[in-house]
C-alpha positions in Angstrom: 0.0 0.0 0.0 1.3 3.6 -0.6 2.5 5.2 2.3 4.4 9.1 2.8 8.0 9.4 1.9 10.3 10.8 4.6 10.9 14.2 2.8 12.1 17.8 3.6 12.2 20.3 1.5 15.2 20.9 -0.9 16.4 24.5 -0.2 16.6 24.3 3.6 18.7 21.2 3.0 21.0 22.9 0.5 21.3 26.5 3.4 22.3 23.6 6.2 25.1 22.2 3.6 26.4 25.9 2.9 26.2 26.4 7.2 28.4 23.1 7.3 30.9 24.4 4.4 31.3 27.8 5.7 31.4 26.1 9.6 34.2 23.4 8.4 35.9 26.4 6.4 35.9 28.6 9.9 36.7 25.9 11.4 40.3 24.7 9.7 41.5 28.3 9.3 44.8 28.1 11.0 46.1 24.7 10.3 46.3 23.1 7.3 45.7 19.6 8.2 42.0 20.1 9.7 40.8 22.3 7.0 42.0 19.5 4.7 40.0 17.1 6.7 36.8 19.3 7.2 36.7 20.0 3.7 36.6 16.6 2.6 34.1 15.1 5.2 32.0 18.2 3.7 32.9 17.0 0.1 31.7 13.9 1.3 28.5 15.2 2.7 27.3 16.7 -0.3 28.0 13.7 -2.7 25.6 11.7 -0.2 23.1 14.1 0.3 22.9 14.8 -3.2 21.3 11.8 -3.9 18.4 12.5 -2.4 17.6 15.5 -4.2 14.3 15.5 -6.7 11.8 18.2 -8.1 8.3 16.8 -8.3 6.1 18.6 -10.5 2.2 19.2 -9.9 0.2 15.9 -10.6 3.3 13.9 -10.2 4.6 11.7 -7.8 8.0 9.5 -7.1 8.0 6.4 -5.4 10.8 5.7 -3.3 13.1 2.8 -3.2 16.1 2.9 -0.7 18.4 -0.9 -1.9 14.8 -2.2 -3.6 13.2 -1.5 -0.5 10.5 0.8 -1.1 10.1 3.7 1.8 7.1 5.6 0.7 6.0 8.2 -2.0 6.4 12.1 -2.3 3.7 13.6 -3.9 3.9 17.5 -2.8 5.0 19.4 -6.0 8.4 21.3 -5.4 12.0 20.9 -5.1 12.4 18.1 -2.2 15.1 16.3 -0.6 14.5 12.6 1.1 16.7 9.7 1.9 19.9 9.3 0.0 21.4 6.7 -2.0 17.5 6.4 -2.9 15.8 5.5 -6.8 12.8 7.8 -7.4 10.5 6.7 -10.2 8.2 9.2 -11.6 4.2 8.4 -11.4 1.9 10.5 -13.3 -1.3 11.3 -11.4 -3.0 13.1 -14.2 -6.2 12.3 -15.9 -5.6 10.2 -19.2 -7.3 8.5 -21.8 -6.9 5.6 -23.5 -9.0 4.3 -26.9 -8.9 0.7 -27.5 -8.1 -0.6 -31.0 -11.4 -0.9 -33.3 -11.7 -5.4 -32.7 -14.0 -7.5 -34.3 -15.8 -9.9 -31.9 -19.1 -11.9 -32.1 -22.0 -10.3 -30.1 -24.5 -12.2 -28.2 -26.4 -13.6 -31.4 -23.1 -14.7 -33.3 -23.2 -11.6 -35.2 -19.7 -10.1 -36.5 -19.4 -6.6 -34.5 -16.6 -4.3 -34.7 -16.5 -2.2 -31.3 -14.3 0.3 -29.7 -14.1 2.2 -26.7 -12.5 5.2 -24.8 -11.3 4.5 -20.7 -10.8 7.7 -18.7 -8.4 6.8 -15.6 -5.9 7.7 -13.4 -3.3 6.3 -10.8 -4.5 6.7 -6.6 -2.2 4.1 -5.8 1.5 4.4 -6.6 2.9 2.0 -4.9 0.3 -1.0 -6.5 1.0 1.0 -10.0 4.4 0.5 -9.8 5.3 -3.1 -7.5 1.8 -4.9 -8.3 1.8 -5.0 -12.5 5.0 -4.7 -14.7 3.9 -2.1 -16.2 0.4 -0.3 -15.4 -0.1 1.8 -18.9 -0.1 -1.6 -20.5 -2.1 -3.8 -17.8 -5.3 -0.8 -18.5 -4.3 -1.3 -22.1 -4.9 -5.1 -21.9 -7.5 -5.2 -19.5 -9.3 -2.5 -21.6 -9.9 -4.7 -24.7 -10.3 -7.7 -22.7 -13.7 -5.8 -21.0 -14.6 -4.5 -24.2 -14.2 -8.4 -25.9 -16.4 -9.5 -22.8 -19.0 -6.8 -22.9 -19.5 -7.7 -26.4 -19.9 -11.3 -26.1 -22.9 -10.5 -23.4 -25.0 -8.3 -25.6 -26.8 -8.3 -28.7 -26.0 -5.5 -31.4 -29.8 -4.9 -31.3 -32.1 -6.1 -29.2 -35.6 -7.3 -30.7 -36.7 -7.9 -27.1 -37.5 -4.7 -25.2 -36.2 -6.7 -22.1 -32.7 -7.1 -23.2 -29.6 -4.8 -23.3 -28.2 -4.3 -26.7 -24.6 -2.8 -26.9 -26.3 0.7 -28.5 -28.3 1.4 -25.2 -25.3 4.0 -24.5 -25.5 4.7 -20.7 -26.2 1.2 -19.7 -23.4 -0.2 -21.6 -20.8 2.4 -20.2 -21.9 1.6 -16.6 -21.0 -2.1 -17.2 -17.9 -1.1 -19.1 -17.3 0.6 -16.1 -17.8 -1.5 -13.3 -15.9 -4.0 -14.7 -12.9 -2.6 -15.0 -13.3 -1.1 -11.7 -13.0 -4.8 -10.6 -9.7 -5.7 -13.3 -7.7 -2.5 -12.5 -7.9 -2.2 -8.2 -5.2 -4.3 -7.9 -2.9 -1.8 -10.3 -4.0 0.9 -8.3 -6.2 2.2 -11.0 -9.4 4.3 -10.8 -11.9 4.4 -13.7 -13.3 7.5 -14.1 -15.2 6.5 -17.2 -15.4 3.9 -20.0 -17.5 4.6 -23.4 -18.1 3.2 -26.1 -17.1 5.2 -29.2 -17.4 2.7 -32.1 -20.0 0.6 -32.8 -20.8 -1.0 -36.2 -21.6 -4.5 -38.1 -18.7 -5.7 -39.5 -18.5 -5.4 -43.2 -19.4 -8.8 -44.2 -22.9 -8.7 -42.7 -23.1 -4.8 -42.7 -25.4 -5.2 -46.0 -27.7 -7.9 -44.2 -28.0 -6.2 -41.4 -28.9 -3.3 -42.8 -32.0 -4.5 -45.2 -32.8 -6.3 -41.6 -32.8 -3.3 -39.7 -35.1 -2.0 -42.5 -37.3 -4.6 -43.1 -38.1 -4.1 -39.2 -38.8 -0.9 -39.6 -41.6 -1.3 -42.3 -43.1 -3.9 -40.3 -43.1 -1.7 -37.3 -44.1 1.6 -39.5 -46.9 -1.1 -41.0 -48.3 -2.1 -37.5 -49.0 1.4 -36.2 -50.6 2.1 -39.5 -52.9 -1.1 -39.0 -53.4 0.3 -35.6 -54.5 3.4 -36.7 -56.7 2.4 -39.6 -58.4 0.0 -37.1 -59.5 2.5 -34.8 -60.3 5.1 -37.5 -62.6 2.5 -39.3 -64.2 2.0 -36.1 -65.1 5.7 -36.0 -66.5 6.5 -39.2 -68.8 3.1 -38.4 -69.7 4.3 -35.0 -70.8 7.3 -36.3 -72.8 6.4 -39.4 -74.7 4.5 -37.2 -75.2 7.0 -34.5 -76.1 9.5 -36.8 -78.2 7.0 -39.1 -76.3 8.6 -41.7 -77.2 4.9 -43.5 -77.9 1.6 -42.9 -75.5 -1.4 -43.6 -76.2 -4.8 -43.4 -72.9 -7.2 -42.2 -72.4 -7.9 -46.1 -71.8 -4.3 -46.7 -70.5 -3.2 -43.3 -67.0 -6.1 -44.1 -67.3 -4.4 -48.0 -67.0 -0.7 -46.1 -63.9 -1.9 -43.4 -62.2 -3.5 -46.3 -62.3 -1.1 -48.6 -61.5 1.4 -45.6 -58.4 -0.4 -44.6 -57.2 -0.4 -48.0 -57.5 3.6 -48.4 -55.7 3.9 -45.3 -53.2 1.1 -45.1 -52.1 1.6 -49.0 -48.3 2.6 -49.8 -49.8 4.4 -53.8 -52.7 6.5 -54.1 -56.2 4.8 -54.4 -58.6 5.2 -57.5 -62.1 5.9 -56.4 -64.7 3.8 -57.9 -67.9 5.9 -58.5 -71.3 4.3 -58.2 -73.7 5.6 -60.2 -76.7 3.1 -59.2 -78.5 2.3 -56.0 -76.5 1.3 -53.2 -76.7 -2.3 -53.6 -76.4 -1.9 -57.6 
């Protein structure tokens, strides 16, 4: 787990070295011998503590390591000074994004689906970024398409049933996308901010299919409100002839009235009216 660096800060560090110097140099003045001596334990005071100089820049931190032992973090910006003879590894703790490859999976149905998405992340634990995975850019790069492979594999492209989750309901998908790499990346010290999809398509084998699909289902859907409507429309002009006793139809020419009602209505070309010149049953 990350834990705070021992850390002071860098200029105070450097004014107690130039005390020391000046001291040692105060000090040996007069004989030759101890000035020599002074000077070089002060030589050799600098060497080591310069080590353990390091500037840190805003949304940065540097993990620690004193012989591969690792002593802590710094993450307050500035010029700092901690234990020498140390490594320091730079962190970022910026926002980033990364955008999967576009892949071609199957979806839920078998369908060929080429899908891609955009992850929105950044590092809150330095110490599991760094000693947990190799390397955590390319663990969130991995894991990234691996999620997106899964989520894929778990939905249709479309859904004909109003009860499932098709990879195009947008806000449901990315909450999914999200949680689950919530789960792959705690262990890299990872959080997901975000995770979209930003591609979504048939893949061009079927692309043609699917569309006259997509379009057939559309005129049956356009076609069955239409019915809908004619239905209840018919129904209207009936009930009111006979409330009005505008005329009256037996059955025979009450089905000749609906059909020839539905057909005005429900028609994809202009109808040609028919005019009868004789009596009504003529």
């Amino acid at each position: 787990m990350e834990r705070r660096a021992f850390k002071v800060n860098g200029f105070v560090v450097v004014l107690v070295l130039l005390v020391l110097g000046v001291a040692a140099l105060l000090a040996g003045i007069g004989s030759e011998p101890t000035l020599i001596v002074l000077g070089a334990i002060w030589v050799v005071l600098v060497s080591l503590a310069s080590t353990g100089f390091t500037i840190v820049n805003p949304n940065e931190a540097k993990v620690v390591q004193f012989l591969g032992r690792y002593v802590g973090s710094v993450s307050d910006a500035g010029f700092q000074w901690v234990l020498p003879l140390t490594t320091k590894r730079k962190v970022t703790l910026r926002v980033r994004n990364f955008e999967t490859a576009k892949l071609k999976v199957n979806d839920a149905d078998g369908n060929p689906v080429e899908i891609a998405a955009v992850v929105v992340y950044k590092v809150i634990d330095t110490a599991k970024a760094v000693f947990s995975v190799d390397d955590y850019e390319e663990y969130i790069a991995i894991q990234s398409e691996a999620a997106v492979r899964h989520l894929a594999t778990t939905h249709p492209y479309d859904a004909q049933d109003a009860e499932r989750t098709s990879l195009r309901d947008g806000a449901e998908v990315a909450t999914e996308l999200t949680a689950e790499l919530r789960d792959r990346t705690d262990l890299a010290g990872i959080e997901i901010i975000e995770a979209r999809i930003t591609h979504l398509a048939y893949a061009p084998e079927i692309a043609q299919a699917m569309l006259v699909r997509q379009q057939a289902g559309q005129v049956v859907a356009a076609r069955t409100r239409i019915v809908e409507g004619a239905v209840g429309m018919v129904q209207l002009a009936l009930d009111r002839l006979s409330a009005e006793g505008v005329v009256d139809l037996d059955e025979e020419r009450r089905a000749q009235m609906v059909s020839n009602l539905l057909v005005v209505l429900c028609g994809d070309r202009a109808t040609q009216p028919v005019v009868n010149t004789g009596s009504l049953y003529g």
